[in-house]
C-alpha positions as CSV (number, residue, x, y, z in Angstrom):
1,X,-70.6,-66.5,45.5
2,X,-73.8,-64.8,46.6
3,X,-76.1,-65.2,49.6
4,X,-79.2,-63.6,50.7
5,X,-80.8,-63.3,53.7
6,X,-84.5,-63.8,54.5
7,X,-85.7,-60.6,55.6
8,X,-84.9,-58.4,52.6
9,X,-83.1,-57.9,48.9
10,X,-79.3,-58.1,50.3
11,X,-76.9,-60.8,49.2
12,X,-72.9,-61.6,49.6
13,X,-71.0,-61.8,46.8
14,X,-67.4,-63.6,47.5
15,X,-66.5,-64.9,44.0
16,X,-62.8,-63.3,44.2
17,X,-61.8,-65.9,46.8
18,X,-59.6,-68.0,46.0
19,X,-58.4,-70.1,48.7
20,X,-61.0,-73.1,49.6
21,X,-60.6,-72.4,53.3
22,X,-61.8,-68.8,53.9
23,X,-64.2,-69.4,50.8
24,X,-65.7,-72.3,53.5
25,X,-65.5,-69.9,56.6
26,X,-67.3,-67.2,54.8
27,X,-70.3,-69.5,53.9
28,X,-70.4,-70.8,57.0
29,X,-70.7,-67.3,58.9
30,X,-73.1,-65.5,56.0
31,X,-75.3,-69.3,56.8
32,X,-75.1,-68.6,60.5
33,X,-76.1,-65.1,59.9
34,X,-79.4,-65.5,58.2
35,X,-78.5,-65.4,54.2
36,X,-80.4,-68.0,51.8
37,X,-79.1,-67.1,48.4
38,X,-76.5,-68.7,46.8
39,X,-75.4,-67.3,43.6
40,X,-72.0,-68.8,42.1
41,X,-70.7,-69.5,38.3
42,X,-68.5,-71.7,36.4
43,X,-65.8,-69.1,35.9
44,X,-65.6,-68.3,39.7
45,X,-64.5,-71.6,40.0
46,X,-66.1,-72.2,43.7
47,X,-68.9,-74.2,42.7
48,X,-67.7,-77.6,44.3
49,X,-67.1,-76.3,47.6
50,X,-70.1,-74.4,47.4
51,X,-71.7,-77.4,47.1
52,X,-69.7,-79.0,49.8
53,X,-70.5,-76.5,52.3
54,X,-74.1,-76.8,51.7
55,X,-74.1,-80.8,51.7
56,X,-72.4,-80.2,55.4
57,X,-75.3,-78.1,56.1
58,X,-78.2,-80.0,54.5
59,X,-76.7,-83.1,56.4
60,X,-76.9,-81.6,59.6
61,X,-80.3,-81.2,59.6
62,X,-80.1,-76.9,60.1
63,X,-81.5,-76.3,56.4
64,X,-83.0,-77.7,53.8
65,X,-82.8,-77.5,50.2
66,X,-86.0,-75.6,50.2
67,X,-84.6,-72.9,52.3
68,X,-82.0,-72.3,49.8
69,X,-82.2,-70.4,46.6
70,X,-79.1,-71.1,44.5
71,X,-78.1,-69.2,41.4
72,X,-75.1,-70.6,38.7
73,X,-74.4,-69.0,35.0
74,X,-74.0,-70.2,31.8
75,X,-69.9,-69.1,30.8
76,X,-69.1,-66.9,27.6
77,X,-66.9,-70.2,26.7
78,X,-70.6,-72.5,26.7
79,X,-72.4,-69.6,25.6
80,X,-74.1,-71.8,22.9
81,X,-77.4,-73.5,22.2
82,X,-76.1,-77.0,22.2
83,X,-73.7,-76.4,25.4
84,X,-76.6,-74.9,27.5
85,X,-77.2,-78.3,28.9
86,X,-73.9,-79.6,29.3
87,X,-72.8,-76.7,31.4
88,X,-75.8,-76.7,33.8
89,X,-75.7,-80.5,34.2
90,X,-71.8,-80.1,35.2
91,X,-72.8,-77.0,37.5
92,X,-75.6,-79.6,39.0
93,X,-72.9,-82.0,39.5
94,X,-70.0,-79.7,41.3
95,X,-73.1,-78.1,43.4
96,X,-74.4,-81.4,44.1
97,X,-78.2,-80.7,43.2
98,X,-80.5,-81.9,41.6
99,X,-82.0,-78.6,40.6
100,X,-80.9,-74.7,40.8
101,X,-83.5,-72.2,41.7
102,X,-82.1,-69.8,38.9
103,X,-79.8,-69.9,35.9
104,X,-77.9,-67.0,33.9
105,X,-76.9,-66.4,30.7
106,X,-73.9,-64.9,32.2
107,X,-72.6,-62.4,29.6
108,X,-74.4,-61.6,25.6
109,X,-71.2,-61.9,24.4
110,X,-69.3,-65.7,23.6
111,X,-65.9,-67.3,23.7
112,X,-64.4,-69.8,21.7
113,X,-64.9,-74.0,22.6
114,X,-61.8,-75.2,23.3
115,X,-60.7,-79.2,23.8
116,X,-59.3,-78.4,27.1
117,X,-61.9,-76.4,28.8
118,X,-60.3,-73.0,29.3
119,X,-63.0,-71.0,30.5
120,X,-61.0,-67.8,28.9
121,X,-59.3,-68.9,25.8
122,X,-56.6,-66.7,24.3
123,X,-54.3,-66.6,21.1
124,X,-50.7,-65.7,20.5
125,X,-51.8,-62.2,20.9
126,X,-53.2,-62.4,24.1
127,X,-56.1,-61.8,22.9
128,X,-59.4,-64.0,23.8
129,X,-60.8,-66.4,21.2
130,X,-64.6,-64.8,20.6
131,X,-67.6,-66.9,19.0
132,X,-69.1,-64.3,17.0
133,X,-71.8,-66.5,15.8
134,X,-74.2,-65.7,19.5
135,X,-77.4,-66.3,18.9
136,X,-79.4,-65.4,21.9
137,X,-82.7,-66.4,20.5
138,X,-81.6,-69.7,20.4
139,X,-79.9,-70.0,23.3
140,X,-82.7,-68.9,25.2
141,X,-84.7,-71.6,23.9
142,X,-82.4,-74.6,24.8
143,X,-82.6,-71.9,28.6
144,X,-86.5,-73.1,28.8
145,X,-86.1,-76.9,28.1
146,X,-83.8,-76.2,31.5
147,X,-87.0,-75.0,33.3
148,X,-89.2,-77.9,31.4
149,X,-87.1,-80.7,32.6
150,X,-86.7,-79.1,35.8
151,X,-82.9,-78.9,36.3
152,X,-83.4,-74.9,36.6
153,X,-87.1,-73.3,38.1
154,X,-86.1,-70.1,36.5
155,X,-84.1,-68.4,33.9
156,X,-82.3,-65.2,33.4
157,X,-79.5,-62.8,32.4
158,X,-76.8,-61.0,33.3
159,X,-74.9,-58.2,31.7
160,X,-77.5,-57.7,28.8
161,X,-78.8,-54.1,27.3
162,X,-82.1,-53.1,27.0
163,X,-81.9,-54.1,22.7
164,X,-81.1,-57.6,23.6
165,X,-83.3,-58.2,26.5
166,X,-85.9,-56.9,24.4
167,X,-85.0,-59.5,21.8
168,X,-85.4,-61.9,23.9
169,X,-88.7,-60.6,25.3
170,X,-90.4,-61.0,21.7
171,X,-89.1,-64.4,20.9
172,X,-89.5,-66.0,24.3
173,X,-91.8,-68.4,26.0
174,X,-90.5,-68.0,29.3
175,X,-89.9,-65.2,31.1
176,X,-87.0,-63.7,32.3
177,X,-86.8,-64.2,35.9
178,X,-84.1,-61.5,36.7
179,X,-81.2,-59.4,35.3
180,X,-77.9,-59.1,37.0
181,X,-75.8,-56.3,36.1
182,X,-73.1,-53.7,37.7
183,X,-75.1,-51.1,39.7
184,X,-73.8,-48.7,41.9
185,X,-73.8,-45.4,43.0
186,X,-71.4,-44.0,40.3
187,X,-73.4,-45.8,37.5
188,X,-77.1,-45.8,38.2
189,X,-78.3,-47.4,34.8
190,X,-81.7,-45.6,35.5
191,X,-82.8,-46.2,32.2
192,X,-82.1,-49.8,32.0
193,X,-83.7,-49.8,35.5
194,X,-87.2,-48.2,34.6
195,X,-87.0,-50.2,31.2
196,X,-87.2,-53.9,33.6
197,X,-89.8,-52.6,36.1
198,X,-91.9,-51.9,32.9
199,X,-91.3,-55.6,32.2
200,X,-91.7,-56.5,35.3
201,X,-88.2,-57.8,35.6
202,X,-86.3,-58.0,38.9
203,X,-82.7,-56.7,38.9
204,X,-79.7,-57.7,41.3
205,X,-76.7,-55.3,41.2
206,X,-73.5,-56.6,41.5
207,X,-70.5,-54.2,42.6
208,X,-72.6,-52.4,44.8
209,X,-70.0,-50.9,46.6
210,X,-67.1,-50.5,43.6
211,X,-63.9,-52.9,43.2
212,X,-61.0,-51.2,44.0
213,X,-59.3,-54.2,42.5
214,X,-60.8,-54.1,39.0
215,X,-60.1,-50.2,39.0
216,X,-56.7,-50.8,39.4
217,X,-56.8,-53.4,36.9
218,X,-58.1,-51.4,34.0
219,X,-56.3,-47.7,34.9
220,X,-59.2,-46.0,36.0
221,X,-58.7,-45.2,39.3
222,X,-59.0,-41.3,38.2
223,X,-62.0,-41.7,36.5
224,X,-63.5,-43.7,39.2
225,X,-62.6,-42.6,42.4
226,X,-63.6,-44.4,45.8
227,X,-67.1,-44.0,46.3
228,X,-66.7,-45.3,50.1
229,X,-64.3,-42.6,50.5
230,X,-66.3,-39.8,48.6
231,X,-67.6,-36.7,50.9
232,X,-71.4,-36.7,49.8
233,X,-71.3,-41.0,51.0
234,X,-69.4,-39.9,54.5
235,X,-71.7,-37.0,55.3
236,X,-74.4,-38.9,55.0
237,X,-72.8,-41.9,56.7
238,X,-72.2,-39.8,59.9
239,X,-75.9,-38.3,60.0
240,X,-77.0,-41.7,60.4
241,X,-74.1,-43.3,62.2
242,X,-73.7,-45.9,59.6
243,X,-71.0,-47.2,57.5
244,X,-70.7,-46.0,54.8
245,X,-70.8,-49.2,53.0
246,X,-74.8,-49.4,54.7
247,X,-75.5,-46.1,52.9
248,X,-74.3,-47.0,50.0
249,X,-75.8,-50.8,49.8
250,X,-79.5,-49.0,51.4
251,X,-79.7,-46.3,48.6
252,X,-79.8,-49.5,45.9
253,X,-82.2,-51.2,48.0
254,X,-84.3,-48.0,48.9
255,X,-84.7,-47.9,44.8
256,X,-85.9,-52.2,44.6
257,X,-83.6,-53.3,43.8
258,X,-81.1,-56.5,45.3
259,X,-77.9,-55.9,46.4
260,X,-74.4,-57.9,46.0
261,X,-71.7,-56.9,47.9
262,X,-68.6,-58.7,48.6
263,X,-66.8,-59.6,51.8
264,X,-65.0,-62.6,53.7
265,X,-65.1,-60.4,56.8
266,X,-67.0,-61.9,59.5
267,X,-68.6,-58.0,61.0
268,X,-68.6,-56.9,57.5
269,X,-71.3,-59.8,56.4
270,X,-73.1,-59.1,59.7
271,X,-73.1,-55.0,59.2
272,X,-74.4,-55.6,55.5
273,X,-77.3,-57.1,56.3
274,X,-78.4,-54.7,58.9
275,X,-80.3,-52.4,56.5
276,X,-84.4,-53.3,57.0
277,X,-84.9,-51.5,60.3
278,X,-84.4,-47.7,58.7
279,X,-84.1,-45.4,55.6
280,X,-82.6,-42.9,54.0
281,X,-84.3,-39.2,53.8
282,X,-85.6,-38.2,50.4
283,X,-83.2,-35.3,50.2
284,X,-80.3,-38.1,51.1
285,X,-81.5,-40.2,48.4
286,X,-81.6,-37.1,46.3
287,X,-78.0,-36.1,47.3
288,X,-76.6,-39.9,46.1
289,X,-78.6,-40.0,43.1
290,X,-76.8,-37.2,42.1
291,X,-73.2,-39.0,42.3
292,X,-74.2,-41.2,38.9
293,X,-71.3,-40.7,37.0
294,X,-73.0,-42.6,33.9
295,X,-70.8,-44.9,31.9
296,X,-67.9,-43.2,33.0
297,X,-68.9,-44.7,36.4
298,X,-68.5,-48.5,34.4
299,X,-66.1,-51.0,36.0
300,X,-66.5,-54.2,34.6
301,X,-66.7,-53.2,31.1
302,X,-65.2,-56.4,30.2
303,X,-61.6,-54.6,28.6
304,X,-59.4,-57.3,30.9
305,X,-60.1,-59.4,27.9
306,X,-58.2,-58.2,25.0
307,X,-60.7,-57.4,21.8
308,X,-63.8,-58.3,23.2
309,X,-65.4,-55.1,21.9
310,X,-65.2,-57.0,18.6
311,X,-68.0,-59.0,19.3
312,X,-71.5,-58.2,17.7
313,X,-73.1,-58.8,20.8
314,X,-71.1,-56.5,23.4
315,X,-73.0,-55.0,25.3
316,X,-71.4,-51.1,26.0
């Protein structure tokens, strides 16, 4: 789940939660603090309280459905041109809207359609069950007749390189609204960043401040250290008297770009959106651009699912 407040490019990110009551107190608090945008997706399975919380909301009269802007994804697992619909129309249903503001091809890459709807389909092996006839073209077209018939104002992806955004640049009749990818201090992406301003598209960066989690998960917790730990993030931190979270989450804004971080913690959400009234020196910004570790600095690479680098359309 994502939010973002009104005054600037910073937004909440909570789809790890998995317990329906904290997922309900954390919407309610990032709602009560200012944040607007919603982003969520099929495969963080919080859609239908999503759109419970926001039914309790619209009901009450606080906001409307045009203060909202709500982002879902299309799943690897629908990641076809004649699921496009299906999926959006269920996410429509579980959010209880008639419309979202903005939807996602969520990853280049596809799973396998399986009778019981496992988002994450896997064989004997353990390994997951990959679709490798993706044909983005295709599936961005059946994207626009989402915009036409107005279940979704605007389209995007998430998780693409600059070879198949540009694909879909030259065979496309509407524009891509926004990309979403992993951005953070240790992995900068600067060339895939001055590649969308040229295109004039937007980018949101997820995993703004790491996941510890995810690290674990993979074994890279040497390659990857803690970047709200690291010496360069804490000096700065203290010259400022900010968190070091702030200096971390301001850096990516300070470059344009929209910010995702994750928290169910009621003075975390209220400390991460306090980054509008300041900004970082140019030799500060200087000092953090210099902690890009490259791809080495990659978390979500995807590897939690076994052979997915055997699809034609992964993206590393």
């Amino acid at each position: 789940m994502l939010l973002k407040i009104t005054q600037g490019k910073i937004f909440l990110n909570d789809q790890d939660i998995a317990k329906e009551e904290e997922l309900q107190k954390a919407l309610d608090i990032a709602l009560e603090a200012g944040y607007r945008h919603i982003d969520t997706a099929p495969v963080y399975e919080n859609e239908k309280i999503i759109g419970q919380v926001l039914k309790k909301w619209f009901d009450s009269g606080k906001i409307k459905r045009s203060d909202i802007f709500i982002v879902t994804k299309l799943p690897p697992s629908g990641n076809r041109p004649e699921d496009v619909e299906k999926w959006i129309t269920r996410s429509l249903k579980d959010l209880q809207l008639k419309y979202v503001d903005l939807y996602l091809i969520h990853t280049p890459f596809a799973f396998e359609k399986v009778s019981d709807g496992d988002l994450h389909p896997v064989d004997e092996n353990g390994e997951i069950k990959l679709d490798l006839s993706t044909d983005h073209v295709k599936i961005w077209a059946e994207m626009e007749k989402q915009v036409n018939c107005g279940r979704a104002k605007a389209i995007g992806l998430s998780n693409f390189n600059v070879r198949q955004i540009t694909r879909i640049l030259n065979n496309s009749k509407i524009k891509v609204s926004m990309l979403q990818v992993e951005l953070h201090v240790y992995l900068q992406q600067k060339h895939l960043v001055e590649f969308c301003k040229k295109q004039n598209i937007p980018i949101t960066a997820y995993s703004p401040l790491g996941t510890r989690g995810l690290v674990k998960l993979l074994k890279k917790l040497e390659e990857i250290p803690d970047m709200l730990q690291n010496d360069v993030v804490l000096e700065v931190a203290k010259s400022y008297k900010k968190s070091p979270a702030q200096i971390l989450l301001r850096f990516i804004v300070q470059n344009g770009i929209a910010v995702i971080p994750k928290s169910t913690n009621s003075q975390r959400i209220k400390e991460n959106i306090q980054l509008f009234s300041w900004e970082l020196k140019s030799e500060d910004m200087e000092k953090l651009s210099n902690l890009d570790l490259h791809e080495v600095g990659r978390i979500c690479d995807f590897t939690m699912f076994k052979g997915i680098k055997r699809h034609p359309e992964y993206p590393f």
